[in-house]
C-alpha positions in Angstrom: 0.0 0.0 0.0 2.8 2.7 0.4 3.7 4.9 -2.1 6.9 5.9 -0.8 5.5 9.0 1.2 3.5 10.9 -1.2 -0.5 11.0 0.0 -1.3 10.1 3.8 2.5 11.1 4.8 2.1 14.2 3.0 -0.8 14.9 4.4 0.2 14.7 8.1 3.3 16.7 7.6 0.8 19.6 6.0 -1.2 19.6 9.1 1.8 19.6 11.0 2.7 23.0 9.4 -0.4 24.6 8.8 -0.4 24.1 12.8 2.9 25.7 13.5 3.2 28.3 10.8 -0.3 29.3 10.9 -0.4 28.7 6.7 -3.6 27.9 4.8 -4.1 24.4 3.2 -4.5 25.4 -0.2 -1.3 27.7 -0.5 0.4 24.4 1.2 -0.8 22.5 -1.2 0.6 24.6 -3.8 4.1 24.8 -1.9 4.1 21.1 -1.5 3.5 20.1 -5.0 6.4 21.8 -6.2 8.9 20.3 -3.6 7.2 17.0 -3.8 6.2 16.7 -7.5 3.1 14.4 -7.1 2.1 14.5 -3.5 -1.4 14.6 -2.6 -2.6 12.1 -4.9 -6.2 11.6 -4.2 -9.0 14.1 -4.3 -10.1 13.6 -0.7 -7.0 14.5 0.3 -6.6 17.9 -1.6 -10.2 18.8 -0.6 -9.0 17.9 3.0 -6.3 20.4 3.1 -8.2 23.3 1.4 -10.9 23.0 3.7 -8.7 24.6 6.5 -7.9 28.5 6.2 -5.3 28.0 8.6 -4.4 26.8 12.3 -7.7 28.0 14.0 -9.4 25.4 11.5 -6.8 23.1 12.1 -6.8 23.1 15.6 -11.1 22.8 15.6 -10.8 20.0 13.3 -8.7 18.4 15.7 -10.6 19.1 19.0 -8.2 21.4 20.0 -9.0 25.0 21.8 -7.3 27.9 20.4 -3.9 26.7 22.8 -3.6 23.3 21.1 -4.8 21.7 24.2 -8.0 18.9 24.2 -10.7 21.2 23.9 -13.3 21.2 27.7 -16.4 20.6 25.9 -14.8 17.1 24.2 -14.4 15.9 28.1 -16.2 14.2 30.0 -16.1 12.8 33.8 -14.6 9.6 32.4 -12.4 11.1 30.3 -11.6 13.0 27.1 -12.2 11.7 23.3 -10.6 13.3 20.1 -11.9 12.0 17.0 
């Protein structure tokens, strides 16, 4: 199944930076098709990274409050679930 790193790895490592440089998905995506001439190869996964305008959207996405920590209203007394 792997492809040597170009679509699920990819992906990952764009969320990773749209997190820490605050950088929307589809100017990523641009950037990383460049340096990584066919990356991203499946339509899901380019819709995935254009849906997010940047690391507020990320960080949502991910369950995350605005200080990358696991958001209050995703805990419960038993414990906390990110999906």
């Amino acid at each position: 199944h792997c492809k040597g790193g170009f679509g699920r790895s990819v992906v990952l490592a764009c969320c990773l930076a749209i997190d820490r440089f605050n950088l929307p998905g589809d100017a990523l995506l641009g950037w990383v098709r460049v340096v990584r001439p066919g990356a991203i190869n499946t339509p899901q996964q380019e819709l995935f990274l254009q849906s997010f305008r940047g690391r507020a959207d990320m960080r949502k996405f991910a369950g995350l409050d605005s200080n990358g920590e696991v958001s209050p209203s995703k805990c419960s007394p038993s414990g906390c679930s990110v999906q």
